[in-house]
py3Dmol code that shows the C-alpha trace and the ligand (Angstrom):
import py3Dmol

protein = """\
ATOM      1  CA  UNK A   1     116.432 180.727 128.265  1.00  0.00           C
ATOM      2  CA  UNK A   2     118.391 177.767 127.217  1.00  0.00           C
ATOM      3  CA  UNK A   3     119.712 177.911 123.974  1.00  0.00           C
ATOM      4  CA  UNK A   4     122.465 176.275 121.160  1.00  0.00           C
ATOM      5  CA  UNK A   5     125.561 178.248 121.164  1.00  0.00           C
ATOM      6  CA  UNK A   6     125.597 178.128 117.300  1.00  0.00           C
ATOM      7  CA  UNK A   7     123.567 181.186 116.866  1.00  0.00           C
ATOM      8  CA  UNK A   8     125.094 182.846 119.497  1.00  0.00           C
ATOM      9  CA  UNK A   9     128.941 182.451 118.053  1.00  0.00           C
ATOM     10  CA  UNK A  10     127.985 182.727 114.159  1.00  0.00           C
ATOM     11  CA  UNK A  11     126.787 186.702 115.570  1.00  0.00           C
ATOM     12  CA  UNK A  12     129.734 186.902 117.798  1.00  0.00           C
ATOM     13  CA  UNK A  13     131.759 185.846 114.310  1.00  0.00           C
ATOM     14  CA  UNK A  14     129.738 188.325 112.804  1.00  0.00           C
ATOM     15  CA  UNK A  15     129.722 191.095 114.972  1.00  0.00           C
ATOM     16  CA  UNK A  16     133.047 190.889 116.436  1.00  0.00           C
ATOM     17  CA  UNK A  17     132.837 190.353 120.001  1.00  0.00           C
ATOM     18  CA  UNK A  18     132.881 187.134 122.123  1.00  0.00           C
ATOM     19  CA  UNK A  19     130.738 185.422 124.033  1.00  0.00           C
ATOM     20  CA  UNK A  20     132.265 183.535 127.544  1.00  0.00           C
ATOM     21  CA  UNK A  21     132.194 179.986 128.815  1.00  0.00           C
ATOM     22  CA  UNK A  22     132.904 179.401 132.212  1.00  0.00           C
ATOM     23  CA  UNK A  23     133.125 176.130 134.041  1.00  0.00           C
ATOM     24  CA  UNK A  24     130.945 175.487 136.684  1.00  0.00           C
ATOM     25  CA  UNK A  25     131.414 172.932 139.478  1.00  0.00           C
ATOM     26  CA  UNK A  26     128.670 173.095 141.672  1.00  0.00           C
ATOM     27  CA  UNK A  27     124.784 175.008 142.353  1.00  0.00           C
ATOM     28  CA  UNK A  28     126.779 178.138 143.787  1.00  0.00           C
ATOM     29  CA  UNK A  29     128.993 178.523 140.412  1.00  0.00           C
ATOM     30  CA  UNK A  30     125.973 178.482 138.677  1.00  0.00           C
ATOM     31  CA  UNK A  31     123.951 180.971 140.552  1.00  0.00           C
ATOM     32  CA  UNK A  32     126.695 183.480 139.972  1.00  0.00           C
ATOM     33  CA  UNK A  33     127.383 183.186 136.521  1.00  0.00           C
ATOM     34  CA  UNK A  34     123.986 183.577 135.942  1.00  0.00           C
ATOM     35  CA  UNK A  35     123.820 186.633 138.193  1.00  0.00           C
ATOM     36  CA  UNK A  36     126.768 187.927 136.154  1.00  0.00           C
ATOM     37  CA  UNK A  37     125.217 187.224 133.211  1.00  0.00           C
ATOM     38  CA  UNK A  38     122.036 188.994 134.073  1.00  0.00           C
ATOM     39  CA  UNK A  39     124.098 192.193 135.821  1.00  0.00           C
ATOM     40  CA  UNK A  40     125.908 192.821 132.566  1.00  0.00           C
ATOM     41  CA  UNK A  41     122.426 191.531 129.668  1.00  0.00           C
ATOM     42  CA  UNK A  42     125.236 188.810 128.434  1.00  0.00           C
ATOM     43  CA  UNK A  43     124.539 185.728 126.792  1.00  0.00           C
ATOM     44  CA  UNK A  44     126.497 183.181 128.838  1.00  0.00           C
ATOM     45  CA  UNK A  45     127.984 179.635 128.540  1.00  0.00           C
ATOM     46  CA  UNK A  46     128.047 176.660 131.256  1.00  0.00           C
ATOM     47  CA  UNK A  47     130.176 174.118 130.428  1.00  0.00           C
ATOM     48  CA  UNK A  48     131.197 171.163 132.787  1.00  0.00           C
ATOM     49  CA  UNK A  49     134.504 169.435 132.254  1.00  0.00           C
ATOM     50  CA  UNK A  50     134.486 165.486 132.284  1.00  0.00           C
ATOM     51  CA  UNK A  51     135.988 165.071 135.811  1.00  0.00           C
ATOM     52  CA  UNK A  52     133.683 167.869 137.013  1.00  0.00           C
ATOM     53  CA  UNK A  53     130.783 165.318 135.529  1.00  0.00           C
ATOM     54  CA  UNK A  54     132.217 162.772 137.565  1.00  0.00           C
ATOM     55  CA  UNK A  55     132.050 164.591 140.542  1.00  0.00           C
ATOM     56  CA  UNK A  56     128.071 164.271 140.928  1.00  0.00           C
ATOM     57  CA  UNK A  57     127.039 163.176 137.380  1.00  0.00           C
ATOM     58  CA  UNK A  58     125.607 164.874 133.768  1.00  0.00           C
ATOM     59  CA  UNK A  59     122.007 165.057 134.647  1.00  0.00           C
ATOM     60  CA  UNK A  60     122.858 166.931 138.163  1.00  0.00           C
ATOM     61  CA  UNK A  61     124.649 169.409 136.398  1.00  0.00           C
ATOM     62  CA  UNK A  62     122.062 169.736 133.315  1.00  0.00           C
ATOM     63  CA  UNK A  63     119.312 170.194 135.573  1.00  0.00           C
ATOM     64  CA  UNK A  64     121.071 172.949 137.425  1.00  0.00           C
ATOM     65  CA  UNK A  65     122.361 174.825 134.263  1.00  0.00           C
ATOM     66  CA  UNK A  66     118.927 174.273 132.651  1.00  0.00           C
ATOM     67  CA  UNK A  67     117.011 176.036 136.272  1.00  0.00           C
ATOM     68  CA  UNK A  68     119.443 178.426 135.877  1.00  0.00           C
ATOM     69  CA  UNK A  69     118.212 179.456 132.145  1.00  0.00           C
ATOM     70  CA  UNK A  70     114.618 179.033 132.867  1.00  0.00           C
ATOM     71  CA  UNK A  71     114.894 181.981 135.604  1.00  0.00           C
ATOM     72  CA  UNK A  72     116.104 184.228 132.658  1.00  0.00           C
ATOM     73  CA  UNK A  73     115.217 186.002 129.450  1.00  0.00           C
ATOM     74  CA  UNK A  74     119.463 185.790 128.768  1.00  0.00           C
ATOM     75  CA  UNK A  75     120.259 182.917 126.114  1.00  0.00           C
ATOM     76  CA  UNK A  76     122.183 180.250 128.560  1.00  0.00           C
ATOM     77  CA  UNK A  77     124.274 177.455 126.881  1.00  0.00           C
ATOM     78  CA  UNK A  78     124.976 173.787 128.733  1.00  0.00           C
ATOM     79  CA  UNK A  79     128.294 172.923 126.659  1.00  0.00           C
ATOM     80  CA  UNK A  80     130.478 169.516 127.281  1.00  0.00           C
ATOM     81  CA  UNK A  81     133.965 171.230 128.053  1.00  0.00           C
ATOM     82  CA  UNK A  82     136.698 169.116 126.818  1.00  0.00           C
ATOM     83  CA  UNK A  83     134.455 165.861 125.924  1.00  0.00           C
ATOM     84  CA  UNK A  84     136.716 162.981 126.224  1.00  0.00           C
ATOM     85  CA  UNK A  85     134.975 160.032 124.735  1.00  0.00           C
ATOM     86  CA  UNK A  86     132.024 159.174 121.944  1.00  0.00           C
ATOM     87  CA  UNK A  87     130.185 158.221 125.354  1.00  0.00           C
ATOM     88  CA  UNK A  88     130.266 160.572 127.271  1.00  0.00           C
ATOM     89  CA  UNK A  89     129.594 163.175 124.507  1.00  0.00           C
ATOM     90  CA  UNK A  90     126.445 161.206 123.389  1.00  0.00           C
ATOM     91  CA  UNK A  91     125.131 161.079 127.033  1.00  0.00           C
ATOM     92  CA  UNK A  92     125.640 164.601 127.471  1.00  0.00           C
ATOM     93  CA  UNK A  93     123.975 165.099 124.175  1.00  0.00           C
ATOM     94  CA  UNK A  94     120.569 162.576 125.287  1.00  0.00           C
ATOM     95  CA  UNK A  95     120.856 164.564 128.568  1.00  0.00           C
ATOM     96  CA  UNK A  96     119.688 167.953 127.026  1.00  0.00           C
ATOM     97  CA  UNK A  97     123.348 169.527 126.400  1.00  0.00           C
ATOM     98  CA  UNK A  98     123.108 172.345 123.972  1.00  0.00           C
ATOM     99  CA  UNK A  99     126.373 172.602 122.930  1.00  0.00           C
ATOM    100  CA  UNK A 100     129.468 169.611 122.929  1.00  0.00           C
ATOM    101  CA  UNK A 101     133.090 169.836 122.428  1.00  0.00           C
ATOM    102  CA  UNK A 102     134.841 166.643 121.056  1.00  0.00           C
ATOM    103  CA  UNK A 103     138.675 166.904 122.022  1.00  0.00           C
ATOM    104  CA  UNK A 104     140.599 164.294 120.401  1.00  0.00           C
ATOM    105  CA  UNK A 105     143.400 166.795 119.875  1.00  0.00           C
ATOM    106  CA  UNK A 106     145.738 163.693 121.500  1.00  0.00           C
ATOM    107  CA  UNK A 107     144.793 161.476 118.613  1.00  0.00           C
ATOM    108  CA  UNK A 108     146.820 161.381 115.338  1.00  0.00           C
ATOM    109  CA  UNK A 109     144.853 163.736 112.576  1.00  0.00           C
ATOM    110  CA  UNK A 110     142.957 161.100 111.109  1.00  0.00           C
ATOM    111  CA  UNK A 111     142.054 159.692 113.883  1.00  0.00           C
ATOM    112  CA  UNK A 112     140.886 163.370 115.722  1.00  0.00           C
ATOM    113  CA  UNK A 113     138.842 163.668 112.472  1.00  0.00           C
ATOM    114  CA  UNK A 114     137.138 160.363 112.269  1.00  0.00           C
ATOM    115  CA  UNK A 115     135.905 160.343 115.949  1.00  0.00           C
ATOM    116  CA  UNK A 116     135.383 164.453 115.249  1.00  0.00           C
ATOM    117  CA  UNK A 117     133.060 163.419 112.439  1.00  0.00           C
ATOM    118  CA  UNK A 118     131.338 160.609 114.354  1.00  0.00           C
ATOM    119  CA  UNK A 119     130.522 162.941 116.592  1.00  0.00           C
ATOM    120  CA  UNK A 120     129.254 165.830 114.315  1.00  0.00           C
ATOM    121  CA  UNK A 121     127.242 162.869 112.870  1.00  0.00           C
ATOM    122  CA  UNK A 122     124.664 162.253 116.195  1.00  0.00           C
ATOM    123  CA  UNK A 123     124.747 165.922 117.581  1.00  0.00           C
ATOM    124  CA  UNK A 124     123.557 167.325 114.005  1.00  0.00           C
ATOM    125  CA  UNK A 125     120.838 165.399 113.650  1.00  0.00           C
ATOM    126  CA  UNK A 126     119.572 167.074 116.585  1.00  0.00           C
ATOM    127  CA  UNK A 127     120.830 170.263 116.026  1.00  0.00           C
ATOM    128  CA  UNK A 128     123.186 170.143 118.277  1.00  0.00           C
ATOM    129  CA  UNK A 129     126.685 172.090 117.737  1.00  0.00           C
ATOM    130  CA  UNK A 130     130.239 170.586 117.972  1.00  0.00           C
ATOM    131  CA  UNK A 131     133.561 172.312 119.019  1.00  0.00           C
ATOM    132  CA  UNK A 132     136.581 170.247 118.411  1.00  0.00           C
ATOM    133  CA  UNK A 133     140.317 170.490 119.167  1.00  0.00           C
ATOM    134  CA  UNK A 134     143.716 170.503 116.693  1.00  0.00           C
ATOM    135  CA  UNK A 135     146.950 171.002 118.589  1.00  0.00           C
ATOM    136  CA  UNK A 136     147.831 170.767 122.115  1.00  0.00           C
ATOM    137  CA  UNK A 137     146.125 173.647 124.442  1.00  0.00           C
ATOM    138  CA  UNK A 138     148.511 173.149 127.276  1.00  0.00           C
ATOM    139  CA  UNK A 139     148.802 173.145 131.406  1.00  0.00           C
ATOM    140  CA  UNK A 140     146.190 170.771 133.263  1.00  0.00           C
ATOM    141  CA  UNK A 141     142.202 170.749 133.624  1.00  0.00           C
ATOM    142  CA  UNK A 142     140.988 167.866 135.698  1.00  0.00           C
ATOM    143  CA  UNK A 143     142.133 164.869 133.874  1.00  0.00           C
ATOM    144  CA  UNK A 144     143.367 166.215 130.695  1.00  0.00           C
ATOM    145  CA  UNK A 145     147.218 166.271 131.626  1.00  0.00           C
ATOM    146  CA  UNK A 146     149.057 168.446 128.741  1.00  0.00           C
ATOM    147  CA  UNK A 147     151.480 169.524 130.989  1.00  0.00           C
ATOM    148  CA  UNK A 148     154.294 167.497 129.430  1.00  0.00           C
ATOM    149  CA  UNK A 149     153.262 168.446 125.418  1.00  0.00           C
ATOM    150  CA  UNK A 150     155.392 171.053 123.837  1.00  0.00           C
ATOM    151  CA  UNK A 151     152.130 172.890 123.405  1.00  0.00           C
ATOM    152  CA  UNK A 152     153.069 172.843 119.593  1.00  0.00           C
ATOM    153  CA  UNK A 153     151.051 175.776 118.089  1.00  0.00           C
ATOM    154  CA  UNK A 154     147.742 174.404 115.518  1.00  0.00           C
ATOM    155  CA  UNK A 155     148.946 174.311 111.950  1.00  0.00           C
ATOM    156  CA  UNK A 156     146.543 176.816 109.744  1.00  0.00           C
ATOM    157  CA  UNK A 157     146.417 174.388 106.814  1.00  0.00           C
ATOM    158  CA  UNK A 158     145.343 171.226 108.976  1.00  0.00           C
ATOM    159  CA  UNK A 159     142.770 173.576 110.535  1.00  0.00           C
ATOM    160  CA  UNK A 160     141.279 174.323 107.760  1.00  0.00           C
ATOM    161  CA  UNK A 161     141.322 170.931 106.275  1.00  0.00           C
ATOM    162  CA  UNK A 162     139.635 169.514 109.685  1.00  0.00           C
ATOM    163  CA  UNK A 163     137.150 171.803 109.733  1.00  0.00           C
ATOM    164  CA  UNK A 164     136.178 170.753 106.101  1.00  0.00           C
ATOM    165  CA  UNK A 165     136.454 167.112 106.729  1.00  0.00           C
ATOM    166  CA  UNK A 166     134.709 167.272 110.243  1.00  0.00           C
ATOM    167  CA  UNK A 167     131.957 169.407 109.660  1.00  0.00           C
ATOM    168  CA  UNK A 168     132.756 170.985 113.070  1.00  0.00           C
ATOM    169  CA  UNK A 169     131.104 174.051 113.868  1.00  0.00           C
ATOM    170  CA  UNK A 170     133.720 175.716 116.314  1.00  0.00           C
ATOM    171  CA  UNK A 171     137.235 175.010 116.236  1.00  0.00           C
ATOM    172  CA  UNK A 172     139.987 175.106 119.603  1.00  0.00           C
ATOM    173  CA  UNK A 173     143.022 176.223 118.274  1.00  0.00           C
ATOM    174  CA  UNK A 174     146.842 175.959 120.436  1.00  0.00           C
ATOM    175  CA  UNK A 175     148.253 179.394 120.268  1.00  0.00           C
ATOM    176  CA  UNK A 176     150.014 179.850 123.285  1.00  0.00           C
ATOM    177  CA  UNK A 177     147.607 179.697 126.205  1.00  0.00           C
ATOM    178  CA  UNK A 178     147.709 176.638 128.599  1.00  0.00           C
ATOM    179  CA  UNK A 179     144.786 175.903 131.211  1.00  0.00           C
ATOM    180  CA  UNK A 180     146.113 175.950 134.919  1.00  0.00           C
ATOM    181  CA  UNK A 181     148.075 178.629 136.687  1.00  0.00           C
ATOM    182  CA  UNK A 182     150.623 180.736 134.027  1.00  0.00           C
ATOM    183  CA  UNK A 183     154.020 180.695 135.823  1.00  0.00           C
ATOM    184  CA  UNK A 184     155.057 184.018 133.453  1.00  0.00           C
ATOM    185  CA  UNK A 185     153.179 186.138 131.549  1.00  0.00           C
ATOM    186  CA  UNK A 186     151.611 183.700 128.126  1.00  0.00           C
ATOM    187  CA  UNK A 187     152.591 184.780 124.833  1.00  0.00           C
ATOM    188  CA  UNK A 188     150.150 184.451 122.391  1.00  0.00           C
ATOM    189  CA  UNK A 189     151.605 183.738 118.965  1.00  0.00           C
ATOM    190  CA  UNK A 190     149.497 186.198 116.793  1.00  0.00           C
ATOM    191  CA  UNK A 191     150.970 185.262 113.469  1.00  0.00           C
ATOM    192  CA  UNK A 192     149.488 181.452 114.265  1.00  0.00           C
ATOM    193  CA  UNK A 193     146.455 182.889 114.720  1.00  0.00           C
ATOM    194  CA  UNK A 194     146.120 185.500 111.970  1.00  0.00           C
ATOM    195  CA  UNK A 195     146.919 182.641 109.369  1.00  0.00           C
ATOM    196  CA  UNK A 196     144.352 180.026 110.895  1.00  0.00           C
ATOM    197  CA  UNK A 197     141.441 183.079 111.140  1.00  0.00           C
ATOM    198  CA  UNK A 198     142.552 183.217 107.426  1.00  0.00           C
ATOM    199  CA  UNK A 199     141.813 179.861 106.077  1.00  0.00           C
ATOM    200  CA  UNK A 200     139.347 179.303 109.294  1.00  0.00           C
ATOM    201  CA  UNK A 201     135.911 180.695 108.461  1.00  0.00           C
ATOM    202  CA  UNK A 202     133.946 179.388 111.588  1.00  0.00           C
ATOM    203  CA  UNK A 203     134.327 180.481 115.015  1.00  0.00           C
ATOM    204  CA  UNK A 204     137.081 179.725 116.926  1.00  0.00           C
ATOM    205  CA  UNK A 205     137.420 178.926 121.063  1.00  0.00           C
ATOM    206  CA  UNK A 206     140.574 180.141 123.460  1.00  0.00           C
ATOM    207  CA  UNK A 207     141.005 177.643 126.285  1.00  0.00           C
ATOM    208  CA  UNK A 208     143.153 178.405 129.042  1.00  0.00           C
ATOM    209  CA  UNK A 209     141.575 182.011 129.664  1.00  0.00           C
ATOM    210  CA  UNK A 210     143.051 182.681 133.043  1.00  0.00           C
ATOM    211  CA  UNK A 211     145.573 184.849 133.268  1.00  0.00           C
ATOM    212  CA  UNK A 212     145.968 186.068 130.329  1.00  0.00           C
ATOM    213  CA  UNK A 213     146.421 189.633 130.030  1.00  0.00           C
ATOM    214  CA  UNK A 214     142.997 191.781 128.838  1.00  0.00           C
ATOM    215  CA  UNK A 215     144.699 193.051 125.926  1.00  0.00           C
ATOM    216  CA  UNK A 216     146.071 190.377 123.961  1.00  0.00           C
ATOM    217  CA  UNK A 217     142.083 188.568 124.797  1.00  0.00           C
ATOM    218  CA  UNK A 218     140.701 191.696 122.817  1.00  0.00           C
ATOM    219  CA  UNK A 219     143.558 190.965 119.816  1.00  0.00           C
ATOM    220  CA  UNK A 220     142.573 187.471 120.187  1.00  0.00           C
ATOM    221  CA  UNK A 221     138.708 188.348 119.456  1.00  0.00           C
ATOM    222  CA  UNK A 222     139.609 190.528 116.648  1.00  0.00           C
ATOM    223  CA  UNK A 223     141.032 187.463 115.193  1.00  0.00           C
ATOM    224  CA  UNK A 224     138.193 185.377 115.609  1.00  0.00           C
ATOM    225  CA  UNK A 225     138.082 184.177 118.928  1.00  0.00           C
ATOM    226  CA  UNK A 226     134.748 184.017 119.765  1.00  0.00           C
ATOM    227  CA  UNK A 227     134.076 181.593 122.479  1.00  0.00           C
ATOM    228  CA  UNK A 228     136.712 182.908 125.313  1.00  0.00           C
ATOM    229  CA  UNK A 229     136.922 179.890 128.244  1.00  0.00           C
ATOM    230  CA  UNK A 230     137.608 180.432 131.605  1.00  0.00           C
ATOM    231  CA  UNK A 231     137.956 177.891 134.902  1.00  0.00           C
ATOM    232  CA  UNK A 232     141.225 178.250 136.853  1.00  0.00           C
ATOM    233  CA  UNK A 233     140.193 181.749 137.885  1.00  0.00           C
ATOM    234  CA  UNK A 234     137.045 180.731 138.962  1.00  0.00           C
ATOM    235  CA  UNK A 235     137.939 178.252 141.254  1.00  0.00           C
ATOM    236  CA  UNK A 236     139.874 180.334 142.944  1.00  0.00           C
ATOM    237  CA  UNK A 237     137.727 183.228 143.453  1.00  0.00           C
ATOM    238  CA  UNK A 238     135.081 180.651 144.874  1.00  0.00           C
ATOM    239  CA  UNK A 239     137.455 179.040 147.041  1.00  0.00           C
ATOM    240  CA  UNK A 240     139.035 182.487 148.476  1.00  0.00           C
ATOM    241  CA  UNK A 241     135.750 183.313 149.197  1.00  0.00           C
ATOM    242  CA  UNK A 242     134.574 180.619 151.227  1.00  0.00           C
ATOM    243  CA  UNK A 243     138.150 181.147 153.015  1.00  0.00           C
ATOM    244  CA  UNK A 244     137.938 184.536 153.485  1.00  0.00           C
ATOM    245  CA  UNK A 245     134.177 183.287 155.562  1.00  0.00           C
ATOM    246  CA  UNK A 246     136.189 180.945 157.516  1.00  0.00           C
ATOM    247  CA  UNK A 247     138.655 183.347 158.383  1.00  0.00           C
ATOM    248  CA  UNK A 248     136.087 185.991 159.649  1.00  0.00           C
ATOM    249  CA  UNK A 249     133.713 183.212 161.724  1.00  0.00           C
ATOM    250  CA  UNK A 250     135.893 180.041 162.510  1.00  0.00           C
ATOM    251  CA  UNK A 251     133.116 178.688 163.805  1.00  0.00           C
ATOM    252  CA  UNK A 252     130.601 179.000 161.422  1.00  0.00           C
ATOM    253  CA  UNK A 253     129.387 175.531 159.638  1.00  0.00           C
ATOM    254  CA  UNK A 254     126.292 176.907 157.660  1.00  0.00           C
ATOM    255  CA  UNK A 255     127.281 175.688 153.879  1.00  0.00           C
ATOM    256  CA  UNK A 256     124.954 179.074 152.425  1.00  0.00           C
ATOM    257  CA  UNK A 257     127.031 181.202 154.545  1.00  0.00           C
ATOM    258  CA  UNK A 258     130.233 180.664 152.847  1.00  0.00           C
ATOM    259  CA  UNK A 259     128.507 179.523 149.662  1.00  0.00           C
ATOM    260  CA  UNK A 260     127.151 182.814 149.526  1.00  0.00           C
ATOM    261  CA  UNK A 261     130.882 184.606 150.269  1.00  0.00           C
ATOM    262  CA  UNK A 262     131.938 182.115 147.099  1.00  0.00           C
ATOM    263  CA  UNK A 263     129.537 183.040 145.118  1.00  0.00           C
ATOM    264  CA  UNK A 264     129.888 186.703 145.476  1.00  0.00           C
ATOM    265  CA  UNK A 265     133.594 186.615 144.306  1.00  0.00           C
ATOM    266  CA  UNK A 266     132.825 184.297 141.578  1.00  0.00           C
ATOM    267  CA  UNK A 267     130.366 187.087 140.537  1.00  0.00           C
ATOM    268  CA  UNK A 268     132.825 189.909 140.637  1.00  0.00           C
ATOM    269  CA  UNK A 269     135.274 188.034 138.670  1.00  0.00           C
ATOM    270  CA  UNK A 270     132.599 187.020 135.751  1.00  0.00           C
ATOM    271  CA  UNK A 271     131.162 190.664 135.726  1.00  0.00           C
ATOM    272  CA  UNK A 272     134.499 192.094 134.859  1.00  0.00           C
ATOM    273  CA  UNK A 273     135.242 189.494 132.300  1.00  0.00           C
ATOM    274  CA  UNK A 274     131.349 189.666 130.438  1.00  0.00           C
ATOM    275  CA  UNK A 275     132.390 193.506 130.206  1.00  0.00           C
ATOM    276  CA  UNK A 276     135.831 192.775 128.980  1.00  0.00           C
ATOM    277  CA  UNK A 277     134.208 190.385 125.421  1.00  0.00           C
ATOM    278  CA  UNK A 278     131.852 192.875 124.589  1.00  0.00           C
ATOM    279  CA  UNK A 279     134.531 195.529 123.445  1.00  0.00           C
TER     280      UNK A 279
END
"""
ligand_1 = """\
10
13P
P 141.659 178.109 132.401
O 141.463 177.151 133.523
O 143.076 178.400 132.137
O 140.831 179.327 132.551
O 141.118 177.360 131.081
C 139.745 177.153 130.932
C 139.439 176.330 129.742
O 140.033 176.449 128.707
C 138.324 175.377 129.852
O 138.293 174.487 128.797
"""
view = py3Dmol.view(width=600, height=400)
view.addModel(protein, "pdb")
view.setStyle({"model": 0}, {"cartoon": {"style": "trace"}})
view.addModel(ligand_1, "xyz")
view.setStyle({"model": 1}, {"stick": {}})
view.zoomTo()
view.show()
């Protein structure tokens, strides 16, 4: 069943628990997240990252998402990862997205509120949910290149006075995760986040997922965190499983035959992380 995602994090605000958005990047990413999300009865979110869109374009990957939730009873979101424009957001939004993320977290304040806003404006009328960004979630995702920001933490009071002046419904907040590969172990600062969950009464998203250790995710959802994103890992597990195929039958050239070695891995790895948000 395709759904918004802004029923689905006001209950995980509620109730404490998160619900997880993993990027998909082709038909077999979607198959298993769904089968993940069916294995363990969780809602689930899609999301798509601009340069994934470019890869084979927004309807391709609404379409798929949207098969995907027709074939369950489990409420599946299609959510614009990382948005990077008022264009592309609005054509994901006319393309049947249920869920959009605005990131103008590069832009001075006003600016990231003004194009926030503009944004807000069009997806509300069709009750359509917005995620924004404040402060620098850092590492690398496609094109958005943040490994050169100091990944300066989001300050509690501007959060709170964006999410008033945007009308946002879900807010990304920098607190020590990056996307990409973690060279050491992240550190999470947990005072950052205690004041923003504070003055911050609407749900807030974790990028940069992968990697991080279980337990400071679970302290990060009992301080609001209720959208928990995840890609890196993903790829990987796909793309070790198609290898591990490869390795096994060099010869083999039957795309469903290592699809479906991808797709199993992909699985795994979801399962254990659907179980993981629930607590
Ligand atoms: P990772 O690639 O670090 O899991 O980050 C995912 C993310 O935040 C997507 O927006």
């Amino acid at each position: 069943m395709l759904v918004s995602s802004k029923e689905l994090l006001d209950d995980a605000l509620k109730n404490h628990y998160a619900v997880g958005a993993f990027n998909v990047e082709n038909m077999e990413m979607v198959l298993a997240v769904l089968a993940a999300a069916e294995e363990t009865n969780s809602p689930v979110i899609m999301q798509t990252t601009p340069g994934t869109l470019k890869y084979a374009g927004v309807d391709f990957y609404f379409a798929n998402i949207k098969a995907a939730a027709q074939r369950t009873k489990i409420p599946v979101v299609c959510h614009l990862d990382h948005g990077n424009s008022f264009e592309l957001a609005i054509q994901a939004f006319h393309a049947g997205y249920t869920s959009i993320m605005i990131d103008g977290s590069k832009l001075p304040f006003e600016e990231n509120i003004a194009l926030t806003r503009s944004i807000v404006d069009v997806c509300h009328a069709g009750d359509i949910p917005v995620e924004a960004e404040l402060g620098r979630v850092g590492g690398k995702e496609d094109d958005l290149d943040n490994t050169k920001s100091k990944n300066p933490f989001t300050d509690p009071q501007e959060a709170a006075e964006f999410v008033e002046k945007t009308g946002c419904d879900f807010l990304a907040v920098a607190v020590g995760t990056a996307h990409g590969v973690y060279k050491g172990v992240p550190q999470i600062n947990f005072e950052v986040l205690t004041k923003i969950h504070e003055l911050v009464k609407i749900p807030l998203v974790l990028h940069g997922t992968s990697g991080v250790p279980e337990d400071q995710v679970i302290k990060c959802i009992n301080l609001g965190m209720c959208k928990v994103n995840y890609a890196t890992d993903l790829r990987i597990a796909y793309t070790h499983g198609v290898k591990e195929y490869i390795k096994g039958s060099p010869d083999g050239f039957d795309p469903k035959k290592y699809g479906a070695f991808g797709m199993d891995e992909v699985k795994n790895y979801v399962v254990q992380k659907m179980n993981l948000l629930k607590n």
